[in-house]
C-alpha positions in Angstrom: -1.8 -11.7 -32.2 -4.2 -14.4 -31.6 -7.8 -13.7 -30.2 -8.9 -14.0 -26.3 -11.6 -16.5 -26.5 -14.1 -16.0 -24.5 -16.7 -18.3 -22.4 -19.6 -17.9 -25.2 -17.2 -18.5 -28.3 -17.3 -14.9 -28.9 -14.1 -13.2 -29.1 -12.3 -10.5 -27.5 -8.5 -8.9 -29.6 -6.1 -7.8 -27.4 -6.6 -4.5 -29.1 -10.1 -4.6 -28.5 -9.4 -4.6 -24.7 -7.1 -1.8 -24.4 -9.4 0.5 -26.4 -12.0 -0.4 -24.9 -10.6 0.2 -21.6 -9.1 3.2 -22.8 -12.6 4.4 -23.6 -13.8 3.5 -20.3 -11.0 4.9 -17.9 -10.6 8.2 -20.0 -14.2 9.5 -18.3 -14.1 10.9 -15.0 -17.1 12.6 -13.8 -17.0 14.8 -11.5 -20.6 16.6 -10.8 -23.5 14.1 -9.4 -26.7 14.8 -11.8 -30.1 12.8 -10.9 -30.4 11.0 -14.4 -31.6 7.9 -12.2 -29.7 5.0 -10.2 -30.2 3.3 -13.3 -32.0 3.1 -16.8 -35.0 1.9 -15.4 -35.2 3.6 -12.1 -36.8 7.6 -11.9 -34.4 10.0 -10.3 -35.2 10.6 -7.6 -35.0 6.9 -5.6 -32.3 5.8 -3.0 -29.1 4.4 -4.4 -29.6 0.9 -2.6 -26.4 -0.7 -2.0 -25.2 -4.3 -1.3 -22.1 -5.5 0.2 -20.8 -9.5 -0.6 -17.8 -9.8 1.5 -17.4 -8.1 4.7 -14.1 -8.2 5.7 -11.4 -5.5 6.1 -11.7 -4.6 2.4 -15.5 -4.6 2.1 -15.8 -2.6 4.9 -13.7 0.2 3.8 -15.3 0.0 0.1 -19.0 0.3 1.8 -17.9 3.1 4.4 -16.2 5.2 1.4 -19.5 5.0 -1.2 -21.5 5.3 1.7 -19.8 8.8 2.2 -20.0 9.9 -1.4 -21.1 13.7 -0.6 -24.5 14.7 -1.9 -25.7 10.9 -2.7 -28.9 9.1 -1.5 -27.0 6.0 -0.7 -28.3 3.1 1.6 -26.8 -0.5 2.4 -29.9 -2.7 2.1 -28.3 -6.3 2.0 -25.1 -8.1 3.2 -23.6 -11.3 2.6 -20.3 -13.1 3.6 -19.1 -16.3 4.6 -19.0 -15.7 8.2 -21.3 -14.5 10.4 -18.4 -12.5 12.2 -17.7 -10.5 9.3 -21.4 -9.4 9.2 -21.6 -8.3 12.8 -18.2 -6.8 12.8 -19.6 -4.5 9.5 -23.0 -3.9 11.1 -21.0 -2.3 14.8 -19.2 -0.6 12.0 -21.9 1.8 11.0 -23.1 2.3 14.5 -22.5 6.0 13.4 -24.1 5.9 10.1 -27.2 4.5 11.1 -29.3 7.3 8.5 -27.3 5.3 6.1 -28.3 1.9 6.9 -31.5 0.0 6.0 -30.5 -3.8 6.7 -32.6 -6.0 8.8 -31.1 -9.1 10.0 -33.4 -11.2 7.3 -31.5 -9.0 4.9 -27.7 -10.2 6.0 -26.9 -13.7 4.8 -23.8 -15.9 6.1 -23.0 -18.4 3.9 -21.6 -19.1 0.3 -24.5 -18.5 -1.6 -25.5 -15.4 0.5 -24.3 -13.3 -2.7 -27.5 -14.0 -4.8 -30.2 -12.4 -2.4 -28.0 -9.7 -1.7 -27.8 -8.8 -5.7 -31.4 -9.4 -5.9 -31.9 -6.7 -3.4 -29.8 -3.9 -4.8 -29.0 -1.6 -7.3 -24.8 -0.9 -6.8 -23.2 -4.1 -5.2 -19.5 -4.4 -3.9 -17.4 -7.0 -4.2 -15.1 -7.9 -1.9 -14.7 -11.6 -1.3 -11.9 -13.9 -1.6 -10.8 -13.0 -5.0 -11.5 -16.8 -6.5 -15.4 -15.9 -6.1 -14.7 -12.8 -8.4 -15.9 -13.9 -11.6 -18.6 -15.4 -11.0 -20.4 -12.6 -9.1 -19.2 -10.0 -11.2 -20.8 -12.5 -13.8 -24.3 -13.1 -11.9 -24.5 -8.7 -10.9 -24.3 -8.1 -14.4 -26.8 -10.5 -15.3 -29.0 -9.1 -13.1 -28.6 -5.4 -14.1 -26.9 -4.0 -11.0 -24.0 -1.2 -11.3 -20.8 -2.6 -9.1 -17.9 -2.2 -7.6 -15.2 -4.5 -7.3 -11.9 -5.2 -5.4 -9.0 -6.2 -7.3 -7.5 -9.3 -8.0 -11.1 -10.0 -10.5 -9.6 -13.3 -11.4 -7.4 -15.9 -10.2 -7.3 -18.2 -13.6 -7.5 -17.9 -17.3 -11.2 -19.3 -16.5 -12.2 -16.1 -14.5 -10.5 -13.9 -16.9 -12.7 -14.8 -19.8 -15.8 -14.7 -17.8 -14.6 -11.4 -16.4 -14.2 -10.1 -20.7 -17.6 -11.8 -21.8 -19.0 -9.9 -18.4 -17.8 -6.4 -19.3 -19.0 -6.5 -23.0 -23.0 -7.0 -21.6 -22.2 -4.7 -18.4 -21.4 -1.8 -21.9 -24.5 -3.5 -23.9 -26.5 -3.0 -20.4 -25.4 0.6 -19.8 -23.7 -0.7 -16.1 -21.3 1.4 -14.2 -18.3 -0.8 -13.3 -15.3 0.4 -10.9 -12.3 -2.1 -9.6 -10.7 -1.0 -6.8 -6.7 -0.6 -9.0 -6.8 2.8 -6.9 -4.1 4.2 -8.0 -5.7 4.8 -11.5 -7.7 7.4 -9.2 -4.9 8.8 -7.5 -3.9 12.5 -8.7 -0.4 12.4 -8.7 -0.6 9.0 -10.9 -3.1 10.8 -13.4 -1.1 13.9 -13.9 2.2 11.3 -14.6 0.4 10.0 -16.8 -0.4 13.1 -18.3 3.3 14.1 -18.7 4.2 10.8 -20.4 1.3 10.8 -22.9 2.8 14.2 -23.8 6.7 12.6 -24.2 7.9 14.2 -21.2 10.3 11.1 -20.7 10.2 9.9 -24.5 8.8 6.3 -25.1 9.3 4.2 -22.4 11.7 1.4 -22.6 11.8 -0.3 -19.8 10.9 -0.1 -15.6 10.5 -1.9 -12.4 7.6 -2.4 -10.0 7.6 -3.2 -7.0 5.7 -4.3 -3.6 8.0 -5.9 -1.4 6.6 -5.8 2.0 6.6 -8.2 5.4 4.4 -10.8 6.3 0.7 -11.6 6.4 -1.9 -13.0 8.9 -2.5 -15.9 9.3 -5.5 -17.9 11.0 -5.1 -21.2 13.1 -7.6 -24.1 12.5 -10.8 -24.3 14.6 -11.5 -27.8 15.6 -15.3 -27.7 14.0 -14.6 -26.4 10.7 -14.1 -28.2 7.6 -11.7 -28.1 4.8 -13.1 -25.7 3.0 -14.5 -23.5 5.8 -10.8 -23.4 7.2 -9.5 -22.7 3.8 -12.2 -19.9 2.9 -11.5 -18.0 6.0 -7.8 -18.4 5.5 -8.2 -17.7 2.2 -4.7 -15.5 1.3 -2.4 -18.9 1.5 -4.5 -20.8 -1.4 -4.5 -20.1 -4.7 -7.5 -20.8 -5.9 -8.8 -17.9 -3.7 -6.4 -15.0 -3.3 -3.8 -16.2 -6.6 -0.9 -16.0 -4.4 0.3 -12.3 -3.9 1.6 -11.9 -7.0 -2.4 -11.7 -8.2 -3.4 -10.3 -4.8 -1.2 -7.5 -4.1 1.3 -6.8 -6.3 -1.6 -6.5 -9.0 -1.6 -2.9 -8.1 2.2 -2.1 -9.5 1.3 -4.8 -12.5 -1.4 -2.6 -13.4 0.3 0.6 -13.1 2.9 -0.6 -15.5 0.0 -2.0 -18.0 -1.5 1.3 -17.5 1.7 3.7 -18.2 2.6 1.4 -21.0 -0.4 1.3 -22.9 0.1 -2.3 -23.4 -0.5 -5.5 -22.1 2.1 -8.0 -21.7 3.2 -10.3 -24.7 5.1 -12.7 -22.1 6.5 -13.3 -19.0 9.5 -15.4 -17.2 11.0 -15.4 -13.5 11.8 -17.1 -10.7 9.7 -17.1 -6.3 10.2 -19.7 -3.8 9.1 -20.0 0.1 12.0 -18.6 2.1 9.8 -17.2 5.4 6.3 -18.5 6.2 6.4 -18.7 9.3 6.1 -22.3 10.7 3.0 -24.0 11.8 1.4 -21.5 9.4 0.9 -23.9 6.1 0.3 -22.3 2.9 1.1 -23.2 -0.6 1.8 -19.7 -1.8 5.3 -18.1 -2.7 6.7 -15.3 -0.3 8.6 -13.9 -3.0 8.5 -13.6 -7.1 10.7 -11.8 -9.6 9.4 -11.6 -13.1 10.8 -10.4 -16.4 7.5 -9.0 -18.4 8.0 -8.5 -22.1 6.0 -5.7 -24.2 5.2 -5.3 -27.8 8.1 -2.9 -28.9 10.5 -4.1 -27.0 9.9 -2.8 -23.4 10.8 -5.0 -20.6 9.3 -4.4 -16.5 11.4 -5.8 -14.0 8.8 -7.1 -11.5 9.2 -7.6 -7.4 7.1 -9.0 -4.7 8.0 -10.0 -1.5 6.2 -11.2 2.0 8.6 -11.9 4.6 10.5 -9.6 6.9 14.3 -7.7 6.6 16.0 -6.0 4.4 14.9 -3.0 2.2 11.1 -2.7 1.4 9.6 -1.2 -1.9 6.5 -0.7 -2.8 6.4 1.8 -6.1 7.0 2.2 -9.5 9.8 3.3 -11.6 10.0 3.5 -15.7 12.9 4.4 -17.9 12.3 6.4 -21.1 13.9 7.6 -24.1 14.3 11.1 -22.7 14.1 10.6 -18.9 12.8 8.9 -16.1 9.5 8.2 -13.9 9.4 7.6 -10.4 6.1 6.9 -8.6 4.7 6.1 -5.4 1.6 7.2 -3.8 3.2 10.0 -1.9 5.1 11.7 -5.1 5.9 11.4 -8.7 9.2 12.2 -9.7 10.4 13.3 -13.8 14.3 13.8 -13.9 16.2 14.0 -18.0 18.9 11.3 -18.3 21.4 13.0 -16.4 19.1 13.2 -13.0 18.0 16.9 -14.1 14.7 17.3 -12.6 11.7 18.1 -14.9 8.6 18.0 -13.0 7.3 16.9 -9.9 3.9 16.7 -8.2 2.7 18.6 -6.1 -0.8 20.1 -5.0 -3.8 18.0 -3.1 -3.8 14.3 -3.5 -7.6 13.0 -2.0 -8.0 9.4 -1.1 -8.3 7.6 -4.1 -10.3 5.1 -2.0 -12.8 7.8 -1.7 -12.1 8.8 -5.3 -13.4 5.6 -6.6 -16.7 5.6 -5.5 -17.3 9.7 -5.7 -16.6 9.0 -9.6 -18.5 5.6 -9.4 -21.8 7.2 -8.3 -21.2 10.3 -10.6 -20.9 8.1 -13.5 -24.4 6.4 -12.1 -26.2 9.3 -11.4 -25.2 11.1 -14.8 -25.1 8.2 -16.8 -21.9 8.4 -18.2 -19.6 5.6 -19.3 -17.6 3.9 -16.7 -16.1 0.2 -17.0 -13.0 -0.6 -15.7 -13.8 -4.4 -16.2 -11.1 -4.6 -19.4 -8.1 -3.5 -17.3 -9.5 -4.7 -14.4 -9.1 -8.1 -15.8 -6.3 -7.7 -17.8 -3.5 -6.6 -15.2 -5.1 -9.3 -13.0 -4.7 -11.6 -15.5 -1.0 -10.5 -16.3 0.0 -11.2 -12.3 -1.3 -14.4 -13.1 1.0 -15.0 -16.0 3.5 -14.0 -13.2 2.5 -16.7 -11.1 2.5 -19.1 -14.1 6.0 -18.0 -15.2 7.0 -18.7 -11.4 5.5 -21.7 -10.4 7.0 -23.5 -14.3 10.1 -22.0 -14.5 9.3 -21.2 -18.2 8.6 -18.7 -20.2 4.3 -18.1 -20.7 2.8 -16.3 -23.3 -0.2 -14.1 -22.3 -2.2 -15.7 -25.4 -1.3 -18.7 -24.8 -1.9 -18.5 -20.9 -5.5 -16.9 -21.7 -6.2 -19.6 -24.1 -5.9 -22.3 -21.0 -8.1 -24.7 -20.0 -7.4 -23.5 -16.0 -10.4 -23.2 -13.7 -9.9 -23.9 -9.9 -12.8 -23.0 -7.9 -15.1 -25.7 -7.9 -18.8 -25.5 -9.7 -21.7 -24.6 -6.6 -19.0 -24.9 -3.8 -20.9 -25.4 -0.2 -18.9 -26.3 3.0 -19.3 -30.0 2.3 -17.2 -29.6 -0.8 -13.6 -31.0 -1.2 -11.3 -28.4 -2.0 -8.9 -28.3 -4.9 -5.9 -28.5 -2.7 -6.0 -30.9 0.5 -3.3 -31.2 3.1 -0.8 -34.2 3.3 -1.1 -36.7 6.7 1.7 -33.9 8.1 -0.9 -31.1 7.6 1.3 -29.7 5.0 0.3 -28.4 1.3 2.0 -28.7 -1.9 4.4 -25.9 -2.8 4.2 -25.4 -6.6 8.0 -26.6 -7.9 9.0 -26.1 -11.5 11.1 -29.3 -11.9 7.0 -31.0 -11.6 4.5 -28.2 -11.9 1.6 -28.8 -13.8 -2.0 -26.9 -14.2 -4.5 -28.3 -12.2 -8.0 -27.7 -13.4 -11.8 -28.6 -12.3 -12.8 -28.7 -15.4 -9.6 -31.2 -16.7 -7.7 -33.4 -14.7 -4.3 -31.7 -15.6 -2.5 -30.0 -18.1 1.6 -29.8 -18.6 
């Protein structure tokens, strides 16, 4: 298979990403030495922690590694957009204040808040509008800093390769990289996955994913704001900031399905529309996608996602083998033979893999031990955008091919001034990607079929 080029001209296989995030997800620390915060730092200093992007998510992420039992842990910097999401964060730790050393001259609204927040930490989380991704994973690793990062990491084939070319120096640099796919931290997911890497079910053949689900917010227009301030703080219903919720949410089943497969996706073809946003609330994302994913050897993954209300919700994991079968979900994992037989199921403590994350994340920090979950990271995000790609077109995309692509959509040094890549008609209306005229719209070329 062809080679993943990268944004230097340096090259990444497609067999050089899975081992190397084979390598990187296989270690899971579990004791907290005092090796340092890192290389350069003695043992015993303060964790300092940064937070770019304090909405919902963001909060969580810095409430759960400030709670990582037995770590000196502070947030010394904050960034986001808004100032709202900075206040909202700061009454947040009203009850954590021991764990808190940010002055206001250290909280930055803005969009290029994100720089003086890296400059002033060691471990920085991630959690903007996934379209910023990229490019701040890119800029922490430059500057040295151990991170944490929500998923989707990239919207575009763009991101994807910065994302590659940033977790081969974050290994060179010794970094400590954990994306928020939680379920790869989840107990009864791990010891699944134990049973299938020892043939419980045989080799798997086939399965479905799935995260069909109801609606999502929505934010009206303030009369001051501009373009892109209105589209940043509605960021889920553009593209080029949340990759539709293919990327955005349904990377989570994508990824499991990568993960249990060992494999990444040779190519992809479905069909999504818009059957339910509700009106007066544009967007030009689909509320639904079904994708046919291809594997090398023959495995296909039958993939739902769904964002309107009615009918039957899903949101889990199933995968047929030779031998038996897998059912997942957060709550349970399920292994029946081929006549519905059962074989194992899980049972025992399941801790919050949200907490999970970032107990192994400052392990792997204070012990120095290897942790980069960059490669998958990447990779399943970029195979829900070969989803979206198969969706919007109507066609069948190859991953290579789709990686390969000339496809960047967030604009170079966006301020609030800046146009936007998608604008509204005179109605107020944005285009819905249709296959009968889809195209690839780039910032970097004006389009490509």
């Amino acid at each position: 298979m062809s080679d993943l080029a990268t944004t230097t001209g340096s090259t990444l296989s497609r067999r050089d990403v899975l081992r190397a995030a084979g390598s990187a997800s296989a270690v899971a620390s579990a004791t907290l030495g005092m090796r340092g915060v890192h290389a350069d730092n003695p043992s015993g200093e303060t964790l300092k922690v940064g937070l770019i992007g304090a909405g919902g998510r963001g909060r969580g992420a810095l409430v759960q590694t400030l709670s990582v039992p037995g770590s000196n842990v502070k947030l010394t910097a904050i960034a986001d957009a808004f100032k709202g999401g900075i206040d909202g964060t700061m009454r947040a730790l009203r009850e954590m204040q021991d764990k808190v050393d940010c002055p206001e001259d250290r909280q930055y609204d803005g969009l290029d808040g994100y720089k003086r927040v890296i400059e002033a930490s060691d471990l920085v989380i991630l959690a903007t509008p996934p379209g910023f991704r990229p490019f701040h994973f890119n800029a922490a690793v430059e500057a040295g800093k151990h991170i944490f990062m929500e998923k989707p990491v990239c919207v575009d084939s763009h991101g994807a390769r910065l994302c590659l070319e940033a977790a081969k120096q974050a290994d060179e640099k010794k970094l400590k990289v954990v994306v928020g796919l939680q379920r790869r931290y989840q107990t009864n997911y791990r010891e699944a996955l134990a049973k299938v890497r020892e043939g419980m079910i045989g080799d798997i053949i086939g399965g479905q994913v799935y995260w069909n689900g109801s609606g999502i917010w929505f934010r009206d227009r303030q009369p001051d704001q501009t373009e892109m301030q209105y589209q940043v703080h509605n960021w889920y219903h553009f593209n080029w900031l949340c990759g539709d919720h293919i990327c955005e949410q349904h990377v989570h089943n994508i990824d499991v399905a990568n993960w249990f497969l060992d494999r990444l996706p040779i190519s992809a073809y479905g069909v999504g529309g818009r059957q339910h946003r509700v009106p007066g609330q544009s967007s030009e994302i689909y509320d639904h996608h079904a994708v046919n994913f291809t594997y090398p050897g023959g495995a296909r993954i039958a993939s739902q996602c769904k964002q309107f209300p009615g009918g039957e919700n899903h949101v889990d994991e199933t995968f047929e083998g030779t031998k038996g079968v897998l059912k997942l979900h957060p709550g349970y994992a399920l292994i029946t033979d081929l006549d519905g037989q059962e074989l194992w199921k899980f049972s025992g403590e399941n801790p919050d893999p949200y907490q999970v994350e970032h107990d192994e994340l400052h392990a792997a920090i204070r012990n120095d031990t290897p942790k980069n979950d960059a490669y998958y990271g990447t990779t399943s995000s970029f195979s829900s955008v070969l989803g979206r790609l198969a969706t919007y077109s109507g066609k069948t995309w190859k991953y290579d091919d789709a990686m390969k692509l000339d496809y960047r959509t967030m604009p170079e040094d966006p301020t609030w001034e800046t146009t936007p890549p998608v604008v509204p008609d005179k109605d107020g209306n944005y285009p819905l990607p249709m296959p009968a005229g889809f195209k690839i719209n780039s910032v970097t070329k004006p389009v490509v079929s």
